[in-house]
CHARMM internal coordinates of N, CA and C (Angstrom, degrees):
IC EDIT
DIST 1 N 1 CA 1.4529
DIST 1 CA 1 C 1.5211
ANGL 1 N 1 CA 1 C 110.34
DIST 1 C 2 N 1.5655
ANGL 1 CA 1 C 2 N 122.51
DIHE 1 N 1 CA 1 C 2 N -34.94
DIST 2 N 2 CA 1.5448
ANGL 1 C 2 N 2 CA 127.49
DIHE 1 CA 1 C 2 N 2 CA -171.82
DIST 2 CA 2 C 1.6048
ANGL 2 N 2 CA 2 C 83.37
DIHE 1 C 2 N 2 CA 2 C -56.03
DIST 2 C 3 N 1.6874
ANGL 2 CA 2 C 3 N 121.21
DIHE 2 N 2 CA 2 C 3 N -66.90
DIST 3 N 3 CA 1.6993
ANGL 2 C 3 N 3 CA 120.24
DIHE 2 CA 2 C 3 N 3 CA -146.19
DIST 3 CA 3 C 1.7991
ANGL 3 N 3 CA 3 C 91.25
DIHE 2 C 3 N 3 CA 3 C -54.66
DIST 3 C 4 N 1.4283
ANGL 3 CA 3 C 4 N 115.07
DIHE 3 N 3 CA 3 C 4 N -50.12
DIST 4 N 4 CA 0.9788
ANGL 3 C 4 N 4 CA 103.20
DIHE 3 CA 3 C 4 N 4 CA -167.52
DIST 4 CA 4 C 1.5988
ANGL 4 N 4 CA 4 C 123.56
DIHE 3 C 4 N 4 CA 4 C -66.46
DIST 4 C 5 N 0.7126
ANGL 4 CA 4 C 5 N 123.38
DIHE 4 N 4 CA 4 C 5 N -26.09
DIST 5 N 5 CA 1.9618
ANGL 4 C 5 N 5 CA 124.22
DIHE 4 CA 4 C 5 N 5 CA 151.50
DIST 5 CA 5 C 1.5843
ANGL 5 N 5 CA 5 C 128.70
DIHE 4 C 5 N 5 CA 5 C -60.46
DIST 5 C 6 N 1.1868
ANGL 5 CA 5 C 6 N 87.52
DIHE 5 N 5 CA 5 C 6 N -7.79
DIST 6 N 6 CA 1.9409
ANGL 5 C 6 N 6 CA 101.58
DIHE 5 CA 5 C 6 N 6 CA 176.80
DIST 6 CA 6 C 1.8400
ANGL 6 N 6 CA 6 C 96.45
DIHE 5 C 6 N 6 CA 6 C -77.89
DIST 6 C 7 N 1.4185
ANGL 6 CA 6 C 7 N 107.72
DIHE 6 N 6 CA 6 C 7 N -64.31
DIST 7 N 7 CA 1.5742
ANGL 6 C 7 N 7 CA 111.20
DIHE 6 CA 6 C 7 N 7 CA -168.34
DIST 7 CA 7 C 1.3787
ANGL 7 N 7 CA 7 C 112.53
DIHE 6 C 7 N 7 CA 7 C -113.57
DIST 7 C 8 N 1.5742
ANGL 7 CA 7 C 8 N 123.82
DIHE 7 N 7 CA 7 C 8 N 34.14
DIST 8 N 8 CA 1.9285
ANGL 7 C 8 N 8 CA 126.81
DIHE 7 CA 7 C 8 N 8 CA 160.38
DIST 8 CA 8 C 1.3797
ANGL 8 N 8 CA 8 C 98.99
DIHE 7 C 8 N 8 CA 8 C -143.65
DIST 8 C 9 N 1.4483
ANGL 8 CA 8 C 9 N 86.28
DIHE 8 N 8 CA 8 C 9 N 121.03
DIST 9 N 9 CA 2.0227
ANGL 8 C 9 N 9 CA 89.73
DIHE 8 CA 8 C 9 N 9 CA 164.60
DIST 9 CA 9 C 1.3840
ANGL 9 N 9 CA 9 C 110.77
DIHE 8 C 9 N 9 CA 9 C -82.88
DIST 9 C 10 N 1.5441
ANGL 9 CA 9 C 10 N 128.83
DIHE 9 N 9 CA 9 C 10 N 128.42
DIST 10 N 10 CA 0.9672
ANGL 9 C 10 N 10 CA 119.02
DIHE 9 CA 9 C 10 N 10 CA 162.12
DIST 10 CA 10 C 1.9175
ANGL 10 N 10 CA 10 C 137.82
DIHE 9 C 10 N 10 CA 10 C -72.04
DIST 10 C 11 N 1.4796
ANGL 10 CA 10 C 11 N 114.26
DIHE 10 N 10 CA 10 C 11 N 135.56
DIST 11 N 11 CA 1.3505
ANGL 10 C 11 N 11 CA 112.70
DIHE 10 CA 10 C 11 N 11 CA -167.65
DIST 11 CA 11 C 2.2491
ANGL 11 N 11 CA 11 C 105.49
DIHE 10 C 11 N 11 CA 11 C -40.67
DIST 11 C 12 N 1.6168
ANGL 11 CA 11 C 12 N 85.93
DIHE 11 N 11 CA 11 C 12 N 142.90
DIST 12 N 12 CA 1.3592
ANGL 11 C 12 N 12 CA 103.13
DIHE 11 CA 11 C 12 N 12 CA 178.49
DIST 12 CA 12 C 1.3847
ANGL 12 N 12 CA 12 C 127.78
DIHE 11 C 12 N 12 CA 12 C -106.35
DIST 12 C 13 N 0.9615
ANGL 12 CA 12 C 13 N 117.38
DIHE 12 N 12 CA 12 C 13 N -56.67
DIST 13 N 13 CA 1.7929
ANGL 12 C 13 N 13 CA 123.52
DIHE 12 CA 12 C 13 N 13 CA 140.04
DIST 13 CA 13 C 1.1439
ANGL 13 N 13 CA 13 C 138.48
DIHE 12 C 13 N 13 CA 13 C -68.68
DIST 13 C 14 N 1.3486
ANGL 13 CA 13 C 14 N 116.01
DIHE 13 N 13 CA 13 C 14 N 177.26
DIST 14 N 14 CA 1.7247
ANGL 13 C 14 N 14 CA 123.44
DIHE 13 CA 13 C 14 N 14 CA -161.31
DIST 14 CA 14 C 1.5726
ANGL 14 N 14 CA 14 C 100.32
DIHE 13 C 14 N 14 CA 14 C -79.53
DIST 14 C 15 N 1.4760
ANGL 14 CA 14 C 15 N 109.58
DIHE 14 N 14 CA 14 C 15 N -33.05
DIST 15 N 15 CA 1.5215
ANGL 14 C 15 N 15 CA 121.94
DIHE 14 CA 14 C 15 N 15 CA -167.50
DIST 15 CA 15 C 1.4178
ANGL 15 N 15 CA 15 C 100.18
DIHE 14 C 15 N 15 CA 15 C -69.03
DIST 15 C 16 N 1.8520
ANGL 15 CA 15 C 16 N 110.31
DIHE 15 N 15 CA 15 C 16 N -44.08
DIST 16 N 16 CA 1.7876
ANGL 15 C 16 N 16 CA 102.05
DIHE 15 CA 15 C 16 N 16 CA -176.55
DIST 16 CA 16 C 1.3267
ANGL 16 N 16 CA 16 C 99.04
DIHE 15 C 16 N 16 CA 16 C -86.08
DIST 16 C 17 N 1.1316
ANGL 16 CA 16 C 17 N 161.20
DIHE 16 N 16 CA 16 C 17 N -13.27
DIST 17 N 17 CA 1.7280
ANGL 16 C 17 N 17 CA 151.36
DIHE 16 CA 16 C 17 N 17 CA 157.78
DIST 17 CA 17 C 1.1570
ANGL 17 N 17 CA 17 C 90.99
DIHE 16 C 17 N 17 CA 17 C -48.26
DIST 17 C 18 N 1.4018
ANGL 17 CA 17 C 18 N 131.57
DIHE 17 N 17 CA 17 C 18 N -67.29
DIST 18 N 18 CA 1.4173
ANGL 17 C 18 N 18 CA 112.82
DIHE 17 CA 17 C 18 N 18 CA -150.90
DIST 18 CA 18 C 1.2761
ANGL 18 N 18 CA 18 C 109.03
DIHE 17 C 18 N 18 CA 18 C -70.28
DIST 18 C 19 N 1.7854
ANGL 18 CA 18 C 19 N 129.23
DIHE 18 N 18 CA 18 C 19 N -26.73
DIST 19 N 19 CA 1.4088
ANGL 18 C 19 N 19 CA 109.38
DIHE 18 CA 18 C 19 N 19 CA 176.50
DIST 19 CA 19 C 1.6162
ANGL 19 N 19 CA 19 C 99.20
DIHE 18 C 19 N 19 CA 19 C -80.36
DIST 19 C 20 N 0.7700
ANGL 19 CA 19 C 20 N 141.97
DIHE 19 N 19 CA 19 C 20 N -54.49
DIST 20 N 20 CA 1.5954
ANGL 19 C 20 N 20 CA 132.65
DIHE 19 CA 19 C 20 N 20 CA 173.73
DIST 20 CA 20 C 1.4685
ANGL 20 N 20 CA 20 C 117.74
DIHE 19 C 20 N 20 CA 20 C -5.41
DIST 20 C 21 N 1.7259
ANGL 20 CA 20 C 21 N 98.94
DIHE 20 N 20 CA 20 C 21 N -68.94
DIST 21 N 21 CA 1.4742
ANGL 20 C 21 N 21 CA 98.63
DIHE 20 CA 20 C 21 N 21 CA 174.21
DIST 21 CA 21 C 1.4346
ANGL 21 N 21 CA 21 C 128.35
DIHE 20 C 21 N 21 CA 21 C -93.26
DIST 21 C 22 N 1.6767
ANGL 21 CA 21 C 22 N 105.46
DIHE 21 N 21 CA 21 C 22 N 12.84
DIST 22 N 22 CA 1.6301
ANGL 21 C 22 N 22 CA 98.60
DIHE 21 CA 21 C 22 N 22 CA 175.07
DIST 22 CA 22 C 1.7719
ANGL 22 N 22 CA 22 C 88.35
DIHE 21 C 22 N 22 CA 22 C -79.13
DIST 22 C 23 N 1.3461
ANGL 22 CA 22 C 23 N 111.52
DIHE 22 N 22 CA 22 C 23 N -24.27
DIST 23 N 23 CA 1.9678
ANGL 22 C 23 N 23 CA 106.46
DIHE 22 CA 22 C 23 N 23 CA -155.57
DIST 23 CA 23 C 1.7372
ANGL 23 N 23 CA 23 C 90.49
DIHE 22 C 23 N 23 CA 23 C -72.14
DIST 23 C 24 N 1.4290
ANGL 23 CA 23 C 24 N 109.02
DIHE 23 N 23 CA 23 C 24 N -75.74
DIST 24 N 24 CA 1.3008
ANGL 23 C 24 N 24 CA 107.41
DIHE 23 CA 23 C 24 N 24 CA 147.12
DIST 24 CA 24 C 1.2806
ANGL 24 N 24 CA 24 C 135.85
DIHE 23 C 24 N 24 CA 24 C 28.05
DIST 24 C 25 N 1.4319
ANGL 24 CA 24 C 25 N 127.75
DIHE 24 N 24 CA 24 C 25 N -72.04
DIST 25 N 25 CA 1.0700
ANGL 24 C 25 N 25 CA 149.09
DIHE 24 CA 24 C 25 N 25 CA 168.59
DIST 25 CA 25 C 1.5242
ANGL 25 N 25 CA 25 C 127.91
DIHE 24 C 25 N 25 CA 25 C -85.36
DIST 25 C 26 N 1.2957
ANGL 25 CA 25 C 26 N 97.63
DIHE 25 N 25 CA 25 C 26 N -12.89
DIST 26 N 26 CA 1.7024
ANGL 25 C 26 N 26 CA 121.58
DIHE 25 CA 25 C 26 N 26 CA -178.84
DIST 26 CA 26 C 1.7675
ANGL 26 N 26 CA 26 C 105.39
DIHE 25 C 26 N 26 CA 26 C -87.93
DIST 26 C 27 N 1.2048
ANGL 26 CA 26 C 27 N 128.82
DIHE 26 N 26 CA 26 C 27 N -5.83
DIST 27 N 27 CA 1.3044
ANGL 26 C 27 N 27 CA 132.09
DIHE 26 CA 26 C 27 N 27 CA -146.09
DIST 27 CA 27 C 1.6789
ANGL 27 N 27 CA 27 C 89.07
DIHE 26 C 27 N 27 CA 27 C -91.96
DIST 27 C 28 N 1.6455
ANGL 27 CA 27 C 28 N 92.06
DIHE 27 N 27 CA 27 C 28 N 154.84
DIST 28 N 28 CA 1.3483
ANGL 27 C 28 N 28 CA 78.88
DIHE 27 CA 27 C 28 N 28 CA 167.20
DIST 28 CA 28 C 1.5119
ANGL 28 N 28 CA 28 C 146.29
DIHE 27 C 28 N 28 CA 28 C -97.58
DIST 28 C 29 N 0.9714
ANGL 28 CA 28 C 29 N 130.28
DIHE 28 N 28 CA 28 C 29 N 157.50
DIST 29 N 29 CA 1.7103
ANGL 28 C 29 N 29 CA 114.48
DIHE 28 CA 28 C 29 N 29 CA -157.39
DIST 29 CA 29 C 1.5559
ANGL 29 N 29 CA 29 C 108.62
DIHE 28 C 29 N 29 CA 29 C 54.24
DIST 29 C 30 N 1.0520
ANGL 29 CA 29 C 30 N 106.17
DIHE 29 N 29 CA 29 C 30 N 17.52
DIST 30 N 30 CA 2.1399
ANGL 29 C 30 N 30 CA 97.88
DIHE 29 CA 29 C 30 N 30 CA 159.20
DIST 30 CA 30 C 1.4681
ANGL 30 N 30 CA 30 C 104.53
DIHE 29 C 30 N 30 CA 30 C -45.18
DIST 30 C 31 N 1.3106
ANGL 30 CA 30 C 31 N 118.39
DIHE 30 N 30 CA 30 C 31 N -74.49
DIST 31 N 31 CA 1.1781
ANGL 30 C 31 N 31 CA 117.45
DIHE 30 CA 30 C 31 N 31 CA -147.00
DIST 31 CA 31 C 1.7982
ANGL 31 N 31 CA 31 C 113.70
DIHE 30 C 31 N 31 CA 31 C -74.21
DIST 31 C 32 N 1.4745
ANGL 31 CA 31 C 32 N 105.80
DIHE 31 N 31 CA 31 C 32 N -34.34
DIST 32 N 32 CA 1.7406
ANGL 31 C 32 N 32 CA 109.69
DIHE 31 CA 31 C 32 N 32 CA 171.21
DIST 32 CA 32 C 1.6420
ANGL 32 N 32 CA 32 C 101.99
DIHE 31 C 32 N 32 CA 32 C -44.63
DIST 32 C 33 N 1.5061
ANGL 32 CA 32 C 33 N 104.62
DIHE 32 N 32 CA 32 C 33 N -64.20
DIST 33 N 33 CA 1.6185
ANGL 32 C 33 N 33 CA 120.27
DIHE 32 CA 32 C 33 N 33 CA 171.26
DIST 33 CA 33 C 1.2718
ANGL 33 N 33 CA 33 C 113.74
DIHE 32 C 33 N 33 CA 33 C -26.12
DIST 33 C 34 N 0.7526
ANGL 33 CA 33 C 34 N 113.04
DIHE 33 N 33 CA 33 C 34 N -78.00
DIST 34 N 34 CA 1.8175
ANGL 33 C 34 N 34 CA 119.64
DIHE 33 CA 33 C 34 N 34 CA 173.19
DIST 34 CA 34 C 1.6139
ANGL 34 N 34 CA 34 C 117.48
DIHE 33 C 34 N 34 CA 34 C -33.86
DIST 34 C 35 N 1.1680
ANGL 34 CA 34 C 35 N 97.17
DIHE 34 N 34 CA 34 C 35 N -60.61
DIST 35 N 35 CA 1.5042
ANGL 34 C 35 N 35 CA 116.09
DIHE 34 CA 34 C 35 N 35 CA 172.07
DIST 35 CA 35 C 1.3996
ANGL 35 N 35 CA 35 C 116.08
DIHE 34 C 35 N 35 CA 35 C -29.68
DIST 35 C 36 N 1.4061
ANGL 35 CA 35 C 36 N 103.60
DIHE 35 N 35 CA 35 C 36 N -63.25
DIST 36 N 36 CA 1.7467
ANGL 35 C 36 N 36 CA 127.00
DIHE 35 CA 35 C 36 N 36 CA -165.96
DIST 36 CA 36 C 1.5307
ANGL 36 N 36 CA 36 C 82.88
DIHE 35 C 36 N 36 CA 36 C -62.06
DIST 36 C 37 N 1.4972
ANGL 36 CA 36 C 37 N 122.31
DIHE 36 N 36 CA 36 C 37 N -76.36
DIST 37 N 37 CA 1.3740
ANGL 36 C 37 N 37 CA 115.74
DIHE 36 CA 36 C 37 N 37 CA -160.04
DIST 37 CA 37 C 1.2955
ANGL 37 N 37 CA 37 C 128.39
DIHE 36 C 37 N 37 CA 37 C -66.44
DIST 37 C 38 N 1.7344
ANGL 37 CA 37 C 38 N 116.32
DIHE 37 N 37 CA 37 C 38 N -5.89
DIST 38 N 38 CA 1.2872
ANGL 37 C 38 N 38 CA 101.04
DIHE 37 CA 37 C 38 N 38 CA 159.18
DIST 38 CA 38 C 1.4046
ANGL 38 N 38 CA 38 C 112.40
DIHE 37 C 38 N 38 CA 38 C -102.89
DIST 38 C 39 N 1.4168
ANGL 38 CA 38 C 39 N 125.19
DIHE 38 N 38 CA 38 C 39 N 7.56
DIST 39 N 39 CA 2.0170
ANGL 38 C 39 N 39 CA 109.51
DIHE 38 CA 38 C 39 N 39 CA 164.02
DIST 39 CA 39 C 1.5745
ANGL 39 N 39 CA 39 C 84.57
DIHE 38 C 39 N 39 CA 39 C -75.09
DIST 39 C 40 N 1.2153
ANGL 39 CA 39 C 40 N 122.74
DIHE 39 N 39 CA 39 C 40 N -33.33
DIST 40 N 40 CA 1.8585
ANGL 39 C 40 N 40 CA 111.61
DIHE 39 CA 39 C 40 N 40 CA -164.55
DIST 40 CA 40 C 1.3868
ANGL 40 N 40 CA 40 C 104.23
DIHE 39 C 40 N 40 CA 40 C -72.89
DIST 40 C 41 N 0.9623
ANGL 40 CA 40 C 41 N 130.56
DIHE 40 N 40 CA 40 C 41 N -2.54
DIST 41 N 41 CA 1.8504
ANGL 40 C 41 N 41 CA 121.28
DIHE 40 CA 40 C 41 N 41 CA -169.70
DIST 41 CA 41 C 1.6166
ANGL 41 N 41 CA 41 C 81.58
DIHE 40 C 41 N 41 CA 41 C -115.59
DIST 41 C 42 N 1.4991
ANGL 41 CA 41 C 42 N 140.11
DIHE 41 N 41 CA 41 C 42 N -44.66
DIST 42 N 42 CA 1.4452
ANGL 41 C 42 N 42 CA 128.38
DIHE 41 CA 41 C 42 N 42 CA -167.35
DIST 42 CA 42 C 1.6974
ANGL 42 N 42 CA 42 C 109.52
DIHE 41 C 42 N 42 CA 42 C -62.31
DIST 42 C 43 N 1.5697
ANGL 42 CA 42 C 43 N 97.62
DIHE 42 N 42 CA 42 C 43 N -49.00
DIST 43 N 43 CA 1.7914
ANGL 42 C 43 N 43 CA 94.97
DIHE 42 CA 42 C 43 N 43 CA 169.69
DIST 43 CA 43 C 1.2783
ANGL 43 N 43 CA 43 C 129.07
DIHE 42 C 43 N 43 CA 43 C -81.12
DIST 43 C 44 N 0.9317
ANGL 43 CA 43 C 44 N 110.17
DIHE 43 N 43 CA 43 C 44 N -17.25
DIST 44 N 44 CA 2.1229
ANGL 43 C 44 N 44 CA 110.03
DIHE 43 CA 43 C 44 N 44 CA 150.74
DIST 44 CA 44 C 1.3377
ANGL 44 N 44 CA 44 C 100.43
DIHE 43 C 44 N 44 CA 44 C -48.68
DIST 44 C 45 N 1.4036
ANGL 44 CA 44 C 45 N 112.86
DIHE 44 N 44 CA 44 C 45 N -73.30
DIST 45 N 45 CA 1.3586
ANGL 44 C 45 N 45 CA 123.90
DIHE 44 CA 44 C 45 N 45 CA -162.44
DIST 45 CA 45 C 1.7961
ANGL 45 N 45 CA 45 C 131.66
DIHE 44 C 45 N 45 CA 45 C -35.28
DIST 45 C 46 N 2.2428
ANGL 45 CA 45 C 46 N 86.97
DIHE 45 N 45 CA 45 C 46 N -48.42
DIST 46 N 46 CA 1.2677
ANGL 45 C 46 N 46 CA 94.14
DIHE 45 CA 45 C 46 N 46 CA 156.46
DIST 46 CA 46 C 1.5717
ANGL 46 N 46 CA 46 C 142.35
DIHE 45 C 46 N 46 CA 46 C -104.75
DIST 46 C 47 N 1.6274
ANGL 46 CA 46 C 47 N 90.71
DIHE 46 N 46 CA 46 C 47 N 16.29
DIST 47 N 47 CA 1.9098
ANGL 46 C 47 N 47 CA 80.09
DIHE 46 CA 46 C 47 N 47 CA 176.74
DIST 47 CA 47 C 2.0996
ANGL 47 N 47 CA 47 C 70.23
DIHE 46 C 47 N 47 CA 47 C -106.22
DIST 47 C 48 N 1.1670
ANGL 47 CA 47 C 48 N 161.08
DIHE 47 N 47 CA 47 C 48 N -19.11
DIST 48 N 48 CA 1.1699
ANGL 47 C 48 N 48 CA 114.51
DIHE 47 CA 47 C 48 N 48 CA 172.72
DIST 48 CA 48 C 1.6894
ANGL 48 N 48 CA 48 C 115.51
DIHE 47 C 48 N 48 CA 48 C -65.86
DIST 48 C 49 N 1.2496
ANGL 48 CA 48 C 49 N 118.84
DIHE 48 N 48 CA 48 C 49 N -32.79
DIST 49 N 49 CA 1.4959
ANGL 48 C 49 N 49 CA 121.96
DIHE 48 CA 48 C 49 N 49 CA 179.17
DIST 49 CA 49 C 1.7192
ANGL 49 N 49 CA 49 C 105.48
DIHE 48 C 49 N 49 CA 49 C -54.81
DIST 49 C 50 N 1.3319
ANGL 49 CA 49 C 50 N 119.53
DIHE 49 N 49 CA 49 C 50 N -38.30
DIST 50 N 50 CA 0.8732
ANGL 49 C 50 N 50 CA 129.87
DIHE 49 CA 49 C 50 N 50 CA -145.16
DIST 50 CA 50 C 2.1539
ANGL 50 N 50 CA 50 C 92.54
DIHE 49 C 50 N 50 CA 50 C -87.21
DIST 50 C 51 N 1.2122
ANGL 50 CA 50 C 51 N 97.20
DIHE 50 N 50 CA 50 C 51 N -32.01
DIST 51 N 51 CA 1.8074
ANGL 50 C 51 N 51 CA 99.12
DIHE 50 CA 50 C 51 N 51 CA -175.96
DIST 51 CA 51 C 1.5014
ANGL 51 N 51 CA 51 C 111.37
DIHE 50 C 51 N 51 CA 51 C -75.30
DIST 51 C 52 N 1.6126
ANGL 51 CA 51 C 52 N 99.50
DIHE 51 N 51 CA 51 C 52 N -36.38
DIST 52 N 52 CA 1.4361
ANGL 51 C 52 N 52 CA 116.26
DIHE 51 CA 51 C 52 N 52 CA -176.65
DIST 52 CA 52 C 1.8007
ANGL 52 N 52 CA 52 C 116.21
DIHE 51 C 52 N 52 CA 52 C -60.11
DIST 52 C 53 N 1.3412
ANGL 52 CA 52 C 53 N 104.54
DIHE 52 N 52 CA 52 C 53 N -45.02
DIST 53 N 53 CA 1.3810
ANGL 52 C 53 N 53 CA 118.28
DIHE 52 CA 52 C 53 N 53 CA 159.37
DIST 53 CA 53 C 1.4293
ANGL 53 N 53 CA 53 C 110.98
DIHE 52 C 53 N 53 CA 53 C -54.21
DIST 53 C 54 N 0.9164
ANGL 53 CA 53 C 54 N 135.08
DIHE 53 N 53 CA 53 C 54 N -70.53
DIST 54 N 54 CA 1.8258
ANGL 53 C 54 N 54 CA 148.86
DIHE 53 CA 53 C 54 N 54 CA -151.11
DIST 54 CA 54 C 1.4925
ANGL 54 N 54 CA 54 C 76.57
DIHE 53 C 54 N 54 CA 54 C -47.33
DIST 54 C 55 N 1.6561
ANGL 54 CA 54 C 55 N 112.28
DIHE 54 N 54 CA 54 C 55 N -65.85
DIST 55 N 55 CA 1.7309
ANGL 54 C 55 N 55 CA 120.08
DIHE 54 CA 54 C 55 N 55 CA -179.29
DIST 55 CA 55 C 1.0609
ANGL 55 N 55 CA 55 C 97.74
DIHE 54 C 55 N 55 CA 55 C 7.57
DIST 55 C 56 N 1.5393
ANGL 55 CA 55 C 56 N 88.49
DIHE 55 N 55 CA 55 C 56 N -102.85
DIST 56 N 56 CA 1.2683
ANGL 55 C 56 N 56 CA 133.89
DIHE 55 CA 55 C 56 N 56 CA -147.13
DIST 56 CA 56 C 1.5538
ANGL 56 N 56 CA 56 C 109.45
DIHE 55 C 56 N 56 CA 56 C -60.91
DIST 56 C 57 N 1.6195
ANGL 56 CA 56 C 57 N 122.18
DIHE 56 N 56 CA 56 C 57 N -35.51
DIST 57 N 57 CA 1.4703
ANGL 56 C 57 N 57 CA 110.07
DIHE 56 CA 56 C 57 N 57 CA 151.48
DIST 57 CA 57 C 1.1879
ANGL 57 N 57 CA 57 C 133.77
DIHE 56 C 57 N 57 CA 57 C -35.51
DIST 57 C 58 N 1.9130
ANGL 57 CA 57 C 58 N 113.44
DIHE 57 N 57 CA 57 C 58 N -50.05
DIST 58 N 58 CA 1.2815
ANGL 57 C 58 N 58 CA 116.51
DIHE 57 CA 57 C 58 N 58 CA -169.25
DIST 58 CA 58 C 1.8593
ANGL 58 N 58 CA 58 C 108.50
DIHE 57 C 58 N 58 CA 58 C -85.69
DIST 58 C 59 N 1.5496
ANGL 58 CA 58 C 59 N 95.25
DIHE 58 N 58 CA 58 C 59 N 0.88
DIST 59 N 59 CA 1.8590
ANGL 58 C 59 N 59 CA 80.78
DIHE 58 CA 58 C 59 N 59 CA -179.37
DIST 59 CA 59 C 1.4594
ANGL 59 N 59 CA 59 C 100.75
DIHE 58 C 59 N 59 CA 59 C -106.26
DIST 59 C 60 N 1.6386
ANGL 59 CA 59 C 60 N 130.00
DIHE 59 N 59 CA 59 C 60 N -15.59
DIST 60 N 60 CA 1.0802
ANGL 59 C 60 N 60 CA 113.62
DIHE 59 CA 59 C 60 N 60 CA -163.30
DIST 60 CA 60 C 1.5882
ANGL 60 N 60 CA 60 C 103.00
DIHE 59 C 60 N 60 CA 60 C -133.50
DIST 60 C 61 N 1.5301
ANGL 60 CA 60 C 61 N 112.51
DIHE 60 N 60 CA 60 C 61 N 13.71
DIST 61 N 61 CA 1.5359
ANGL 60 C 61 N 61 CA 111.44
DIHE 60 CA 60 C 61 N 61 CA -166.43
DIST 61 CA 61 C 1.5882
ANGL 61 N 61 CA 61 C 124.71
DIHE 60 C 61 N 61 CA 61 C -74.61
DIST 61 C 62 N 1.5497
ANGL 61 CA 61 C 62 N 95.05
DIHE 61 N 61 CA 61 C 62 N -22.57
DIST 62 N 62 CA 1.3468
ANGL 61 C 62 N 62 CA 117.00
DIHE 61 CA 61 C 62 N 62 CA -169.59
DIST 62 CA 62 C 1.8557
ANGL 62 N 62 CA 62 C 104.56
DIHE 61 C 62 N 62 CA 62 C -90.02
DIST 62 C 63 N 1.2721
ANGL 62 CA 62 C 63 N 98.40
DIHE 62 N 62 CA 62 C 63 N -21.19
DIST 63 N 63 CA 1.5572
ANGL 62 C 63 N 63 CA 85.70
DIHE 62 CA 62 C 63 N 63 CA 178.59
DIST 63 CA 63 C 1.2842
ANGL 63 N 63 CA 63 C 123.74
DIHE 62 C 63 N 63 CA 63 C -107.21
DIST 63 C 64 N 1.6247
ANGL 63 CA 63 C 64 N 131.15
DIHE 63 N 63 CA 63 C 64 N 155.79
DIST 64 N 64 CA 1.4282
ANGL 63 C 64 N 64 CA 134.41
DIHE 63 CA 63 C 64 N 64 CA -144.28
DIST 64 CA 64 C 1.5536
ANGL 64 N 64 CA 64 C 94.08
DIHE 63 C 64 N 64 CA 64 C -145.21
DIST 64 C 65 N 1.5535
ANGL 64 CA 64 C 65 N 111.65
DIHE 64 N 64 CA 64 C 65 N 119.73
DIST 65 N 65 CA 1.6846
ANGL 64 C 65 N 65 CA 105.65
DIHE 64 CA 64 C 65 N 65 CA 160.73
DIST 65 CA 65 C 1.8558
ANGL 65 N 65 CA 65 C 104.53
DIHE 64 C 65 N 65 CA 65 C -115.99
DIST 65 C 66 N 1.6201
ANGL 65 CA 65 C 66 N 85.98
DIHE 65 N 65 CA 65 C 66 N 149.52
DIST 66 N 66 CA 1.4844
ANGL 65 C 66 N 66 CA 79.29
DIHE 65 CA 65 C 66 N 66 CA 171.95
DIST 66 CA 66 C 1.9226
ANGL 66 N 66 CA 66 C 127.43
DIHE 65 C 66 N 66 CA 66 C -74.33
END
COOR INIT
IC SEED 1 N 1 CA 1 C
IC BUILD
């Protein structure tokens, strides 16, 4: 991210955001792209949720307070 702030200005107004992300959105395979990386961030998400649980079953499953 540093190199890339050396040689791209980032948009400053509302007028350059919006062409930013109309181009942005124009790209090709944006949206397949996107796609892939958010099933890939949901199943990270749930086999780490999913280990973190198992945990915590196997350290605390067996015990009972009243």
């Amino acid at each position: 991210m540093h190199v890339l702030n050396q040689f791209y200005e980032w948009p400053k107004t509302r007028s350059e955001y919006n062409i930013f992300f109309k181009e942005v959105l124009r790209l090709p395979d944006f949206w397949s792209e996107l796609n892939k990386k958010l099933i890939y961030g949901l199943v990270t998400a749930g086999g780490d949720t999913a280990l973190k649980l198992a945990a915590w079953q196997h350290i605390y499953g067996g015990t009972w307070s009243p």
